[in-house]
PyMOL commands that place a pseudoatom at each C-alpha (Angstrom):
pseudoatom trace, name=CA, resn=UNK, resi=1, chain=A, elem=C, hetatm=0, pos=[233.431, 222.746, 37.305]
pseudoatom trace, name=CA, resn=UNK, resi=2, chain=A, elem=C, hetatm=0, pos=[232.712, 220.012, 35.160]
pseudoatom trace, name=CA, resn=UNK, resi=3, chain=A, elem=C, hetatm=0, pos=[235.723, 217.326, 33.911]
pseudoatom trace, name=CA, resn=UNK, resi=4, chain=A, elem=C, hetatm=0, pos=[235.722, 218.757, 30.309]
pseudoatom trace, name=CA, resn=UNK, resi=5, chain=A, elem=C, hetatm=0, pos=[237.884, 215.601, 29.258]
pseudoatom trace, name=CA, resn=UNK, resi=6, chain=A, elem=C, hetatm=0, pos=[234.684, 213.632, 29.948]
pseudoatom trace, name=CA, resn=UNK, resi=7, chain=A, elem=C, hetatm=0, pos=[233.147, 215.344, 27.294]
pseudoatom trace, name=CA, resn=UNK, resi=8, chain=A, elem=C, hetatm=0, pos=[231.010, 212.979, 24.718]
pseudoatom trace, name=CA, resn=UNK, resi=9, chain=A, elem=C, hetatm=0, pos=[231.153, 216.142, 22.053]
pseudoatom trace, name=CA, resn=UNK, resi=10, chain=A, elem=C, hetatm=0, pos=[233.331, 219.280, 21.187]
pseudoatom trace, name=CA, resn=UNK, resi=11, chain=A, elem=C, hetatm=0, pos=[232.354, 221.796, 19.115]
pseudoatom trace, name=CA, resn=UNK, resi=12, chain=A, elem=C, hetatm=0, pos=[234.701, 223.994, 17.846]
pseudoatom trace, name=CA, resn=UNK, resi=13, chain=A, elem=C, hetatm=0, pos=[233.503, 227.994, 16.506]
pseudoatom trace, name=CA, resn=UNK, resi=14, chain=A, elem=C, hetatm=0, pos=[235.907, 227.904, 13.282]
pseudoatom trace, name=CA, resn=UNK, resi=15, chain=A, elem=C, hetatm=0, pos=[237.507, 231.911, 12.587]
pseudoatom trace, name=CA, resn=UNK, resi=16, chain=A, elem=C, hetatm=0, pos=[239.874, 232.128, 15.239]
pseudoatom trace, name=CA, resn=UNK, resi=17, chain=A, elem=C, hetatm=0, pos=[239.782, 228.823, 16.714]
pseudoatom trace, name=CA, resn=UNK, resi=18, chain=A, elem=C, hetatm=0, pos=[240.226, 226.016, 14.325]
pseudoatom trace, name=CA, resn=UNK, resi=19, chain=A, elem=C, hetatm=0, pos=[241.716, 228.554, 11.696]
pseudoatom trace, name=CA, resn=UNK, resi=20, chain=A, elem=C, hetatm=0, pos=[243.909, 231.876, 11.308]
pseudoatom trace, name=CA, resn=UNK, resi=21, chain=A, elem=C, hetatm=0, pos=[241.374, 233.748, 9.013]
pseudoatom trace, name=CA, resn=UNK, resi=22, chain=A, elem=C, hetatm=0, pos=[241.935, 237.117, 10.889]
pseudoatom trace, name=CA, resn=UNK, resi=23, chain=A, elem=C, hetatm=0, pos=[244.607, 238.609, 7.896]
pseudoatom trace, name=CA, resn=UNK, resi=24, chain=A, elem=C, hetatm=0, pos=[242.136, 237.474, 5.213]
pseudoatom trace, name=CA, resn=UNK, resi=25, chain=A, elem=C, hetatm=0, pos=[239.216, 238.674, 7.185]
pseudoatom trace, name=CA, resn=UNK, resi=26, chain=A, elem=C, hetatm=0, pos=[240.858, 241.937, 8.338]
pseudoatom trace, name=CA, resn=UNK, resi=27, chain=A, elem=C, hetatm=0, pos=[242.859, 242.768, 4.654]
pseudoatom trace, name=CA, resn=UNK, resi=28, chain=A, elem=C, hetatm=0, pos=[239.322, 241.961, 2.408]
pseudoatom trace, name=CA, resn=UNK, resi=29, chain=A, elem=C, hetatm=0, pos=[237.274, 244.234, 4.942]
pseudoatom trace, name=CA, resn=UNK, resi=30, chain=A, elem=C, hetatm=0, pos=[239.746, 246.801, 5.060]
pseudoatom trace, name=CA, resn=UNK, resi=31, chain=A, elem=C, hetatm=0, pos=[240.020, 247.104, 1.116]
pseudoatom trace, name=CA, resn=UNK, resi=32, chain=A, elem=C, hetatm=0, pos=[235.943, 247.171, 1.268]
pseudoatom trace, name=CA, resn=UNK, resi=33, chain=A, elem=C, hetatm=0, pos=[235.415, 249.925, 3.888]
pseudoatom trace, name=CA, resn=UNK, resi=34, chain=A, elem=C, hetatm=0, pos=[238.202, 251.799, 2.244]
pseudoatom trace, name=CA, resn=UNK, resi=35, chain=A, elem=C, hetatm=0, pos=[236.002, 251.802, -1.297]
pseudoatom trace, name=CA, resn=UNK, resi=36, chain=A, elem=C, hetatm=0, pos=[232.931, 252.829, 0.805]
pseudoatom trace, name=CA, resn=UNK, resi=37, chain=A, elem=C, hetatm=0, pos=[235.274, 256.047, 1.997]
pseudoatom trace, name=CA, resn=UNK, resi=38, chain=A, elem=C, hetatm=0, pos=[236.352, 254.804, 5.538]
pseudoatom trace, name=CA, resn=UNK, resi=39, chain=A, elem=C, hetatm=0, pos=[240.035, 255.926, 6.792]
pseudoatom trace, name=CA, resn=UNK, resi=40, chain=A, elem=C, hetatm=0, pos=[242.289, 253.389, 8.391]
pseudoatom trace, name=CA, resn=UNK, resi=41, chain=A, elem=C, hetatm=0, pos=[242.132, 256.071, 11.130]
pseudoatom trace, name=CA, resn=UNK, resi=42, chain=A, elem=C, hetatm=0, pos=[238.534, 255.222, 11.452]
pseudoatom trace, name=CA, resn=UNK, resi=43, chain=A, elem=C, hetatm=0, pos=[238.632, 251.861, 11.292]
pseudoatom trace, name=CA, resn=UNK, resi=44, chain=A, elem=C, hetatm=0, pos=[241.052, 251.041, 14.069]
pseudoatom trace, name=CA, resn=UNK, resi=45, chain=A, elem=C, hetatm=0, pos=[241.371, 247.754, 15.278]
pseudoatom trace, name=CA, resn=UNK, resi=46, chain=A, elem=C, hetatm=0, pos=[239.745, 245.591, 12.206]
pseudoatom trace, name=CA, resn=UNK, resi=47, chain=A, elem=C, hetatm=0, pos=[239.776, 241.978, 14.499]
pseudoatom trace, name=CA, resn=UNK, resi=48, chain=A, elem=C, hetatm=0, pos=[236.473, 243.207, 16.327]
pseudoatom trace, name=CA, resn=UNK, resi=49, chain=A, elem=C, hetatm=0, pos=[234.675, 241.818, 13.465]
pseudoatom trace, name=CA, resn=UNK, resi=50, chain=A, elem=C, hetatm=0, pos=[235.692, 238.713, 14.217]
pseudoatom trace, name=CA, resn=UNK, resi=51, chain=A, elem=C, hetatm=0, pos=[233.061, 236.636, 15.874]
pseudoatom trace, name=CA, resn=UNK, resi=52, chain=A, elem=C, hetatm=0, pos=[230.111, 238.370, 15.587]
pseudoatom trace, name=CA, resn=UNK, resi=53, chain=A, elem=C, hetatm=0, pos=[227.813, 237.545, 11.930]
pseudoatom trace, name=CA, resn=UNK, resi=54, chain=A, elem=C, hetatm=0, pos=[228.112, 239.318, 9.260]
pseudoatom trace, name=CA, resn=UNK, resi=55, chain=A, elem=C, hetatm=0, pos=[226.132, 241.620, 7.907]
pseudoatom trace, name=CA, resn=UNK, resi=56, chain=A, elem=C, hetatm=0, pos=[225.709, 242.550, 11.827]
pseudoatom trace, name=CA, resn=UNK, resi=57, chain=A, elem=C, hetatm=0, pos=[229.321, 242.901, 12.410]
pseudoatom trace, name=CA, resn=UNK, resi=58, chain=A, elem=C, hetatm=0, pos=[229.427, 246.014, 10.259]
pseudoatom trace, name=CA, resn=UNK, resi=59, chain=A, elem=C, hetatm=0, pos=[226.439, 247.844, 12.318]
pseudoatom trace, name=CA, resn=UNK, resi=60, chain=A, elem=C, hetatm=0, pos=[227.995, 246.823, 15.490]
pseudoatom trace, name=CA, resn=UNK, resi=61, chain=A, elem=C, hetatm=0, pos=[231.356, 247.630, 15.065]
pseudoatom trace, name=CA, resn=UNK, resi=62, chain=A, elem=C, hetatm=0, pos=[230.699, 250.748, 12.736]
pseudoatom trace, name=CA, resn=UNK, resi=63, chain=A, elem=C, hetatm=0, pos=[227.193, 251.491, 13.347]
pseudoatom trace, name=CA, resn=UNK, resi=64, chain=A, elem=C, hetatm=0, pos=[226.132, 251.024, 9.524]
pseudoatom trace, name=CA, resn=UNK, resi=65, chain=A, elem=C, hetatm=0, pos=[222.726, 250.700, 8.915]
pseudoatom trace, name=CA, resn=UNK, resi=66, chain=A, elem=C, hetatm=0, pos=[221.036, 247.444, 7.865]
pseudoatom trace, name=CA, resn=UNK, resi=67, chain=A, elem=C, hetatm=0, pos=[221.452, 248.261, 4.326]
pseudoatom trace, name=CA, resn=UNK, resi=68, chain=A, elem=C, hetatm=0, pos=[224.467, 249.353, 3.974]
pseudoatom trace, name=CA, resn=UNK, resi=69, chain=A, elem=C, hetatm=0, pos=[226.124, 246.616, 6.433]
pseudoatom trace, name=CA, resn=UNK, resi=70, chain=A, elem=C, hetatm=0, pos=[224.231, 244.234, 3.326]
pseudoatom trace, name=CA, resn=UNK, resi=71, chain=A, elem=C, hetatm=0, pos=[225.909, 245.988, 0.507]
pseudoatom trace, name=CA, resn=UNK, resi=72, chain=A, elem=C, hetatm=0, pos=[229.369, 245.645, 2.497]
pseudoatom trace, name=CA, resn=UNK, resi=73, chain=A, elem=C, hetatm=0, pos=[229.051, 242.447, 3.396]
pseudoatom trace, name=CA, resn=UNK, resi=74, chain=A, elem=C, hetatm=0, pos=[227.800, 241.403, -0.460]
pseudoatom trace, name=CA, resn=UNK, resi=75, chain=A, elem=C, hetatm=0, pos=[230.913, 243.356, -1.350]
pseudoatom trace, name=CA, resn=UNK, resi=76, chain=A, elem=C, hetatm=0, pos=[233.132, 241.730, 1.071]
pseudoatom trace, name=CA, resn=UNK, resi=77, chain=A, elem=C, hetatm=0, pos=[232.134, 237.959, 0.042]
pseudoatom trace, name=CA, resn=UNK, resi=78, chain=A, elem=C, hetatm=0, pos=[232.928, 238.416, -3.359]
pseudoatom trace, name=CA, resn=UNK, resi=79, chain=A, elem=C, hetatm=0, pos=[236.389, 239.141, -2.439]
pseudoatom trace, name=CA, resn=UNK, resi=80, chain=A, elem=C, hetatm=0, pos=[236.888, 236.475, 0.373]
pseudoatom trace, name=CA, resn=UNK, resi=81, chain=A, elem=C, hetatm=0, pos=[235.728, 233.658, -1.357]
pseudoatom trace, name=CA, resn=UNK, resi=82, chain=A, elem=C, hetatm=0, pos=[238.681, 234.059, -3.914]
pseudoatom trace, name=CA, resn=UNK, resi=83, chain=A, elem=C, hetatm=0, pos=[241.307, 233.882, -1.326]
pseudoatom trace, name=CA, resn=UNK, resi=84, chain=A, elem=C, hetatm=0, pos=[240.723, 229.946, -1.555]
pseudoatom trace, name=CA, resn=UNK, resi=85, chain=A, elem=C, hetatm=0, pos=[242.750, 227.580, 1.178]
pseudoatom trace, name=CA, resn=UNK, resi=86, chain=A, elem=C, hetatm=0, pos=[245.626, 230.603, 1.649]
pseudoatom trace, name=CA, resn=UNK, resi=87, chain=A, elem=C, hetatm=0, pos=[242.630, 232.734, 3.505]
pseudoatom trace, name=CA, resn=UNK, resi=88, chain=A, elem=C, hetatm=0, pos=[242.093, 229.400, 5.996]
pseudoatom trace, name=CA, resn=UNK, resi=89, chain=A, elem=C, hetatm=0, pos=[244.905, 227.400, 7.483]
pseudoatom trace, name=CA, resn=UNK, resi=90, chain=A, elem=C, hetatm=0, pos=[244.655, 226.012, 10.703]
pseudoatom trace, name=CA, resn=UNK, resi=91, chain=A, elem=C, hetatm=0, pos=[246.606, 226.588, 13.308]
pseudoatom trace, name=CA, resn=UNK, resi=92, chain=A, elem=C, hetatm=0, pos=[249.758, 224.728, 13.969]
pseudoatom trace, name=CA, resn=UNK, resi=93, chain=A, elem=C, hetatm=0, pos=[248.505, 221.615, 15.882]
pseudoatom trace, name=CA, resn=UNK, resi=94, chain=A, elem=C, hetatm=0, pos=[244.673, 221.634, 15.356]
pseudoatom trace, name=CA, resn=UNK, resi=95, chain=A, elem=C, hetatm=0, pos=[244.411, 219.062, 12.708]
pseudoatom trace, name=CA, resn=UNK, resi=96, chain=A, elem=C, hetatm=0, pos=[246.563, 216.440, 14.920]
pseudoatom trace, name=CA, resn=UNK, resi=97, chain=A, elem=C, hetatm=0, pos=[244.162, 217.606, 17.862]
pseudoatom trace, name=CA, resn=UNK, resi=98, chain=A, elem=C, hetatm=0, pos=[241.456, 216.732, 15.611]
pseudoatom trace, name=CA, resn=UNK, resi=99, chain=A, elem=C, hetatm=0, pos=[242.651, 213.323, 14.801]
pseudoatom trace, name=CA, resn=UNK, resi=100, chain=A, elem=C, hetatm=0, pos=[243.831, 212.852, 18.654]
pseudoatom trace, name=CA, resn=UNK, resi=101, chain=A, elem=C, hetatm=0, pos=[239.689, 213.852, 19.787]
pseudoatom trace, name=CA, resn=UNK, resi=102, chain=A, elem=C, hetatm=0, pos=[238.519, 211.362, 16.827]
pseudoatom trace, name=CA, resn=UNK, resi=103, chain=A, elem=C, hetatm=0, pos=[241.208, 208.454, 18.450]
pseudoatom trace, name=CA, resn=UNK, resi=104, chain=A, elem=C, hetatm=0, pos=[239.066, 208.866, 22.137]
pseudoatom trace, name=CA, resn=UNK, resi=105, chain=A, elem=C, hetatm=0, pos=[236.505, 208.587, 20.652]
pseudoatom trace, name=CA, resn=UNK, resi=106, chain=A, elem=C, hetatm=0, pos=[234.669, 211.965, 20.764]
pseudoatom trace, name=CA, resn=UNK, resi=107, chain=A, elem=C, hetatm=0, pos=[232.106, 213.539, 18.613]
pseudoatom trace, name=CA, resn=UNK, resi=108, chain=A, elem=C, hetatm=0, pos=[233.468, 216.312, 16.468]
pseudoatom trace, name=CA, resn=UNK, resi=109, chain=A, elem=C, hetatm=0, pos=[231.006, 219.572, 15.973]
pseudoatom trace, name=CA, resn=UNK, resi=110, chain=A, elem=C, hetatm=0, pos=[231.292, 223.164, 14.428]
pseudoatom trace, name=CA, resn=UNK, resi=111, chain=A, elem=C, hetatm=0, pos=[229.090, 225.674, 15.285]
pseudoatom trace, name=CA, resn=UNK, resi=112, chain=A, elem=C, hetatm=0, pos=[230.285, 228.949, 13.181]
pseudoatom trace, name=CA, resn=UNK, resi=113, chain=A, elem=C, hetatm=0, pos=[228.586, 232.340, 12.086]
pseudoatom trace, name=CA, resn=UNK, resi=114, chain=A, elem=C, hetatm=0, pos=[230.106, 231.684, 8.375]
pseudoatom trace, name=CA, resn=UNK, resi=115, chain=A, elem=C, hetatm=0, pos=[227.529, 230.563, 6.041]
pseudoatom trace, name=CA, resn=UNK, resi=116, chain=A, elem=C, hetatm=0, pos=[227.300, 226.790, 6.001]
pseudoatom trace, name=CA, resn=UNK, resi=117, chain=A, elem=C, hetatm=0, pos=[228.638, 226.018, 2.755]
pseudoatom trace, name=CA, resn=UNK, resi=118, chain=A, elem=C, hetatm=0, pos=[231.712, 228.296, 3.029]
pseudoatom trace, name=CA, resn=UNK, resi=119, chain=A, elem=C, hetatm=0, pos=[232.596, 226.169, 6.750]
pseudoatom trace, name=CA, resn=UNK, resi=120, chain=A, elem=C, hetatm=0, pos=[232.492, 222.875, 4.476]
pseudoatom trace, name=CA, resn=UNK, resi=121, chain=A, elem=C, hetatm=0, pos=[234.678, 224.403, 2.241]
pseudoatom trace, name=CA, resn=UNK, resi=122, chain=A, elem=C, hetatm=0, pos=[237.042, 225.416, 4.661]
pseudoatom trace, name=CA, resn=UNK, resi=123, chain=A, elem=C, hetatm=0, pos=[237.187, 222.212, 6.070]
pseudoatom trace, name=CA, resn=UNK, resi=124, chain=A, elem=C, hetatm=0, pos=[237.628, 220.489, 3.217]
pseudoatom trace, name=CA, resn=UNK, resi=125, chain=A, elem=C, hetatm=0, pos=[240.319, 222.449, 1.987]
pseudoatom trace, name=CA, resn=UNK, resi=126, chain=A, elem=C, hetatm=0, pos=[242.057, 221.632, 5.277]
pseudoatom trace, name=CA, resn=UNK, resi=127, chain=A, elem=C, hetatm=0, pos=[241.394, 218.079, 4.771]
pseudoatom trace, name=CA, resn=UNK, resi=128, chain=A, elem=C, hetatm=0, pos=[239.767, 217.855, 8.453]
pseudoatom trace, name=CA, resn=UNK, resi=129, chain=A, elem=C, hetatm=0, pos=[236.250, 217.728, 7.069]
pseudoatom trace, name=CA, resn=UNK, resi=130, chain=A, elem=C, hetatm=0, pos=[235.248, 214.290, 7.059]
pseudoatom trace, name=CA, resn=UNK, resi=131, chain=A, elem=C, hetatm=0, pos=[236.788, 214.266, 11.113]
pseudoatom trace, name=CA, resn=UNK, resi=132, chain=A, elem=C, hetatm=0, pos=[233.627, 216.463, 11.378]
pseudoatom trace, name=CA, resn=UNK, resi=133, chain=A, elem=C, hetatm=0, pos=[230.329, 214.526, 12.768]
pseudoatom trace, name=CA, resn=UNK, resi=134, chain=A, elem=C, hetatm=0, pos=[228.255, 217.713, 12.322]
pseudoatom trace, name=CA, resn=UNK, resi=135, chain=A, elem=C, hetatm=0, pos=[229.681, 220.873, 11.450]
pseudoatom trace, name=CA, resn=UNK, resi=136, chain=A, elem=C, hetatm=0, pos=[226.958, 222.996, 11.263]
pseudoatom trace, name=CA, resn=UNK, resi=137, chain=A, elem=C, hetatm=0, pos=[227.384, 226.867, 10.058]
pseudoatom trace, name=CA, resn=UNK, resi=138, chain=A, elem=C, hetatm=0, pos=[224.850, 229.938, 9.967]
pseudoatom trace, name=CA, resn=UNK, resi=139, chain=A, elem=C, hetatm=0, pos=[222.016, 229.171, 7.437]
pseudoatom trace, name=CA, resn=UNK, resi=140, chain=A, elem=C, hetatm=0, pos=[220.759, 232.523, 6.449]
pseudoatom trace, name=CA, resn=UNK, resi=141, chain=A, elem=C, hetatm=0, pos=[222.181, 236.878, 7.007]
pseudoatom trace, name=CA, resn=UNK, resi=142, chain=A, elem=C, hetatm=0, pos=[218.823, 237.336, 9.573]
pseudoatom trace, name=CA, resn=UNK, resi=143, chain=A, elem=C, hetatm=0, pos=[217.078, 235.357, 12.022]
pseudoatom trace, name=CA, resn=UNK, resi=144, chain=A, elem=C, hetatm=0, pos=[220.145, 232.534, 12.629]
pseudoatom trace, name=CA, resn=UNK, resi=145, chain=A, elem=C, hetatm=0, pos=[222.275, 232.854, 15.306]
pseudoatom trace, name=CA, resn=UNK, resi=146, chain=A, elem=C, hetatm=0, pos=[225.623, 231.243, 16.101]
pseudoatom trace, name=CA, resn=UNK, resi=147, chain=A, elem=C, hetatm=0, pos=[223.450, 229.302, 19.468]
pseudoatom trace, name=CA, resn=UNK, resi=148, chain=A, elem=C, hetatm=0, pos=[220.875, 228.312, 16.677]
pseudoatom trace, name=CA, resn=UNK, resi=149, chain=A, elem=C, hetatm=0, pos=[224.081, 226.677, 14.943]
pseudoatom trace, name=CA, resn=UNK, resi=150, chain=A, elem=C, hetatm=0, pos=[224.978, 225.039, 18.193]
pseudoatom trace, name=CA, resn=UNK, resi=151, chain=A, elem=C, hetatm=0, pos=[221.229, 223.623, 18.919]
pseudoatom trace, name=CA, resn=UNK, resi=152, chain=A, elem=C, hetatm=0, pos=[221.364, 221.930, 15.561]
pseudoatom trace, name=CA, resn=UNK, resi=153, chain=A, elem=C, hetatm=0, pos=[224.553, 220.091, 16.265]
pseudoatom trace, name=CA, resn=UNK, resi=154, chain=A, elem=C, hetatm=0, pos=[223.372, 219.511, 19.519]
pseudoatom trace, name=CA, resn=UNK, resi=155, chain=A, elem=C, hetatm=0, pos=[220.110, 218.480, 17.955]
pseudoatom trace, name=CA, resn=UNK, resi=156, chain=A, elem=C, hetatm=0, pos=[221.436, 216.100, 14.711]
pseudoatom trace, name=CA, resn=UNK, resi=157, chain=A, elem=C, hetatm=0, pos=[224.151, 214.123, 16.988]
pseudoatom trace, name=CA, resn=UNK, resi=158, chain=A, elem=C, hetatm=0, pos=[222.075, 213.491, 19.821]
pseudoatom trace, name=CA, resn=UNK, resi=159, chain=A, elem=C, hetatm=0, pos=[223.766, 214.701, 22.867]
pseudoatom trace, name=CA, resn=UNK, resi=160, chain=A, elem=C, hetatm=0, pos=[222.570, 216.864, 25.872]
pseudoatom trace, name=CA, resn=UNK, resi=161, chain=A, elem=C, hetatm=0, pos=[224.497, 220.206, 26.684]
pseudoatom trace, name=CA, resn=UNK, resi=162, chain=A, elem=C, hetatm=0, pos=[225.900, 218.385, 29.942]
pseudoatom trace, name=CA, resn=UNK, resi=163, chain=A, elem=C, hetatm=0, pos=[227.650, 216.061, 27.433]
pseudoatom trace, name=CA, resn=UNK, resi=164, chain=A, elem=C, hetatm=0, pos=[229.058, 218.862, 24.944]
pseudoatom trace, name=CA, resn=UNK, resi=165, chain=A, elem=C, hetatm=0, pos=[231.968, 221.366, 25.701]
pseudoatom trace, name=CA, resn=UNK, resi=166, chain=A, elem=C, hetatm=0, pos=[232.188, 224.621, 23.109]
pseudoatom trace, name=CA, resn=UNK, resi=167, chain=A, elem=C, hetatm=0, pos=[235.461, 225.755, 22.085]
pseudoatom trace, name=CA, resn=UNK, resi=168, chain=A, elem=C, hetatm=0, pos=[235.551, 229.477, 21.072]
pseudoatom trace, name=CA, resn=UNK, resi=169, chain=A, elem=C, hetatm=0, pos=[237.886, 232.771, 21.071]
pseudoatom trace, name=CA, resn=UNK, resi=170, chain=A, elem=C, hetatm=0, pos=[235.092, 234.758, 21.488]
pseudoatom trace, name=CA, resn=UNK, resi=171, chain=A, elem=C, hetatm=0, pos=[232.520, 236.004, 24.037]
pseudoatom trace, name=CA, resn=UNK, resi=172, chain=A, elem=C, hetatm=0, pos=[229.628, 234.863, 21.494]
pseudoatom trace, name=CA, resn=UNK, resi=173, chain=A, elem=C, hetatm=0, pos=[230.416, 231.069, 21.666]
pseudoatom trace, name=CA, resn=UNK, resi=174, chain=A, elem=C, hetatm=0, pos=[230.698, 231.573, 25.124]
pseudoatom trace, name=CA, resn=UNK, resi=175, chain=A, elem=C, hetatm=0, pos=[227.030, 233.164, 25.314]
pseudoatom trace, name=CA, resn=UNK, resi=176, chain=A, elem=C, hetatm=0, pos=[225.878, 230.427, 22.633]
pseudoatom trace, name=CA, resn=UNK, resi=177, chain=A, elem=C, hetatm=0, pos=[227.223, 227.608, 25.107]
pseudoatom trace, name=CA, resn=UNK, resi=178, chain=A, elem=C, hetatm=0, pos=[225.631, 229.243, 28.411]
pseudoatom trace, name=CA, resn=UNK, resi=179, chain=A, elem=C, hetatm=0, pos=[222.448, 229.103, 25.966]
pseudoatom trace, name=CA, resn=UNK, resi=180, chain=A, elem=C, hetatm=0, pos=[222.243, 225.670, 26.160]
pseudoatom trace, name=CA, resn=UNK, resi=181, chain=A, elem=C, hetatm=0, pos=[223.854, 225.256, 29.870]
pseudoatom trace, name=CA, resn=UNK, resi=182, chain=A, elem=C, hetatm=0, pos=[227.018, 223.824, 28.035]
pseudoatom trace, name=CA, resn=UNK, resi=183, chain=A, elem=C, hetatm=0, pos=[230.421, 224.555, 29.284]
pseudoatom trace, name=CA, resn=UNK, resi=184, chain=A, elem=C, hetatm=0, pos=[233.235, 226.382, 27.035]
pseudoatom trace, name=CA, resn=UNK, resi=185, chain=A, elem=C, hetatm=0, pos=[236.586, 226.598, 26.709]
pseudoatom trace, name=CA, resn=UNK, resi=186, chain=A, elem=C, hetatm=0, pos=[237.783, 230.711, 25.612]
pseudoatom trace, name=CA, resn=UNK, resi=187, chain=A, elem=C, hetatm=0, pos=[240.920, 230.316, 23.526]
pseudoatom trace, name=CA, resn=UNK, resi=188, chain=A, elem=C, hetatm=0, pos=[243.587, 233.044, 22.889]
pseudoatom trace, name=CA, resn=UNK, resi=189, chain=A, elem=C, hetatm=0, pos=[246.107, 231.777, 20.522]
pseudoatom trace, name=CA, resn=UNK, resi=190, chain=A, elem=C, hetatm=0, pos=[244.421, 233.553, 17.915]
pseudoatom trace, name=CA, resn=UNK, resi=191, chain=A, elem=C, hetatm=0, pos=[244.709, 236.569, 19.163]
pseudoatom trace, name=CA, resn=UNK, resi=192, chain=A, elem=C, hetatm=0, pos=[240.926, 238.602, 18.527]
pseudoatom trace, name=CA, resn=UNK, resi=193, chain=A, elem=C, hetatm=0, pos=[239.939, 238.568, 22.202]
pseudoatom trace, name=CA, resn=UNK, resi=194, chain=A, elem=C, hetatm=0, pos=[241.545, 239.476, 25.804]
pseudoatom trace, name=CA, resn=UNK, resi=195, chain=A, elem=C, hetatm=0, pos=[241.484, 236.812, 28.438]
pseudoatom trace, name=CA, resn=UNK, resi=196, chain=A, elem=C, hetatm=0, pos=[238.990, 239.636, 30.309]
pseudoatom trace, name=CA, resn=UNK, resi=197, chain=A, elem=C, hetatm=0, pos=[236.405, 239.264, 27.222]
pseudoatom trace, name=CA, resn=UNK, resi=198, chain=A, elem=C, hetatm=0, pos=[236.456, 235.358, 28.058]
pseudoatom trace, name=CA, resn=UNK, resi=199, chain=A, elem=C, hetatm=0, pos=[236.653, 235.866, 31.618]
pseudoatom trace, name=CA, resn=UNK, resi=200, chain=A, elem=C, hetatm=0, pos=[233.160, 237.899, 31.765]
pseudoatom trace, name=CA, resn=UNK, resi=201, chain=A, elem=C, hetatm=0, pos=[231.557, 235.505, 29.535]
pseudoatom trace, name=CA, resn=UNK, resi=202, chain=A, elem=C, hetatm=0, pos=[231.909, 233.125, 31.556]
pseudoatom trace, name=CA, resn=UNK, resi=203, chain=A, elem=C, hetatm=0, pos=[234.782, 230.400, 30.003]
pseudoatom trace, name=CA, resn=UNK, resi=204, chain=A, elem=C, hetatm=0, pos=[234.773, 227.069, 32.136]
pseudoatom trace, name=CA, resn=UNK, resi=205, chain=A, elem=C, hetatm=0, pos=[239.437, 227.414, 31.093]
pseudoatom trace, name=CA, resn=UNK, resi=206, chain=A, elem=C, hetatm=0, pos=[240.750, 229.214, 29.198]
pseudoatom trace, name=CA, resn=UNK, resi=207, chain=A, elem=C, hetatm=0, pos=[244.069, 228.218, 27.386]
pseudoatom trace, name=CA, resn=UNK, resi=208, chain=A, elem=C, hetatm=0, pos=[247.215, 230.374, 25.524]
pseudoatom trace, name=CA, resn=UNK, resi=209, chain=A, elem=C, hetatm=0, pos=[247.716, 227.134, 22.925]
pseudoatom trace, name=CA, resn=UNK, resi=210, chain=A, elem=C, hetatm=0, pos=[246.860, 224.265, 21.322]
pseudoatom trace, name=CA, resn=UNK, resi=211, chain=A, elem=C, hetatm=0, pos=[248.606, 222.197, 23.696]
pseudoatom trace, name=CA, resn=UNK, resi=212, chain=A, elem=C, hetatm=0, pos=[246.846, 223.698, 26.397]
pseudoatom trace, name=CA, resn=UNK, resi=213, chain=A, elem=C, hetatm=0, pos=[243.462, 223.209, 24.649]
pseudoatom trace, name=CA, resn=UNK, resi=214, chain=A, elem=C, hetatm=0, pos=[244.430, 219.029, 24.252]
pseudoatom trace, name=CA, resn=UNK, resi=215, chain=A, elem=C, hetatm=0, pos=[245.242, 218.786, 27.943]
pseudoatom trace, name=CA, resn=UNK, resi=216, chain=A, elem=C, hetatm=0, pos=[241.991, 220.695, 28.517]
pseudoatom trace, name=CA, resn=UNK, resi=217, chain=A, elem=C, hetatm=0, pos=[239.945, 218.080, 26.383]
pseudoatom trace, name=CA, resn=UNK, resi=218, chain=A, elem=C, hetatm=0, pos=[241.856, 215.114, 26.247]
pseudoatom trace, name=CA, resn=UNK, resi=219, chain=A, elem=C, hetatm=0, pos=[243.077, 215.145, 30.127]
for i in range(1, 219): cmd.bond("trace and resi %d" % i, "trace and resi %d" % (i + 1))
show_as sticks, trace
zoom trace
C-alpha cells in the first residue's frame, strides 16, 4: 500500500464525511415518502440513501421509477434547502483537520453527488470553503457521476491519481477512486456504512474517527 501521508491532494466526498447531514437527509426524505403514501414500516433504514445521487437513490433504494424518483427528489430539495447551516455541521474535528492538511501543505478537493452550488454553500456556511482548492460537486440529475466529480478535481488542480487519496464513508467514493487508480480512505464515524461495505470496495484504511483519519493523512 501506498504512504497516504505522502499524498499531494485529498479529496473529501462531503454527506457523511466532512458533515453530519444524515438527520436532515433522513427526517426531509422521510416527511416526503410519507406524503407520497410510504409507511415507516416500508421505509426501514432511511441512511441507504446516503451516498448514492439523487434522483437515483430513490429507484435504487425503493425501486421508483425515473419519474417519480424526479418528482421526489424535486419535492425533497425544496425542503432541504431551508434547513440552512443546522442541516450541515461538520463533524467534531474536521475543520481543524482541514486547517492542519492546508498547514502541510496539501491540496484540498471535494468530490460530492450534491449539486455543485448546494456543496459551496455548505462549505461556506461552515466557514471551511475558501480551505477548498477545488471542491467540485455533481453538475446535472443524469449523465454526472460522483467519479466524473473526482476527474474534474483531478483535472482543474493538476495532479495524477497516484498523487490524490479519496476520503469517503461510502462504497461509491471508493469505486470513484479505483476509477481513477487512486487510493481511499472508508470512514465510519458517520455511521451510513459497515466496515464490510468499505472492506469489499476496496478502502486502502479505514478509520472509526477523525483522529484516526489525521494520523492516516498527516502521518
Amino acid at each position: 500500500m501506498s504512504d497516504l501521508s505522502a499524498k499531494d491532494l485529498v479529496v473529501f466526498d462531503f454527506d457523511g464525511t466532512l458533515a453530519d447531514t444524515i438527520s436532515g437527509i433522513v427526517s426531509t426524505a422521510r416527511t416526503v415518502m410519507h406524503s407520497h403514501g410510504w409507511a415507516d414500516e416500508e421505509l426501514g433504514d432511511l441512511r441507504r440513501l446516503v451516498g448514492p445521487p439523487f434522483p437515483q437513490a430513490f429507484s435504487m433504494v425503493y425501486g421508483l421509477s425515473e419519474e417519480e424518483a424526479a418528482e421526489v427528489t424535486a419535492e425533497y430539495r425544496a425542503i432541504y434547502k431551508g434547513l440552512g447551516p443546522a442541516g450541515w455541521p461538520l463533524f467534531d474535528g474536521v475543520a481543524e483537520l482541514l486547517q492542519d492538511l492546508k498547514e502541510a501543505g496539501k491540496m484540498i478537493g471535494a468530490a460530492s453527488s450534491k449539486r455543485n452550488e448546494l456543496l459551496a454553500r455548505g462549505l461556506e456556511d461552515n466557514g471551511v470553503l475558501e480551505l477548498f482548492d477545488c471542491p467540485m460537486g455533481k453538475l446535472n440529475d443524469y449523465g454526472d457521476s460522483k467519479e466524473q466529480a473526482l476527474g474534474r478535481v483531478l483535472g482543474t488542480l493538476g495532479v495524477g491519481p497516484a498523487a490524490a487519496v479519496m476520503v469517503g464513508d461510502r462504497r461509491f467514493d471508493a469505486e470513484a477512486a479505483a476509477g481513477f487508480g487512486a487510493d481511499c480512505v472508508g470512514v465510519l464515524y458517520g455511521g451510513t456504512a459497515p466496515r464490510s461495505e468499505l472492506e469489499g470496495a476496496g478502502c486502502a484504511a479505514i478509520v472509526d474517527t477523525v483522529d484516526e483519519l489525521r494520523r492516516v493523512l498527516l502521518g
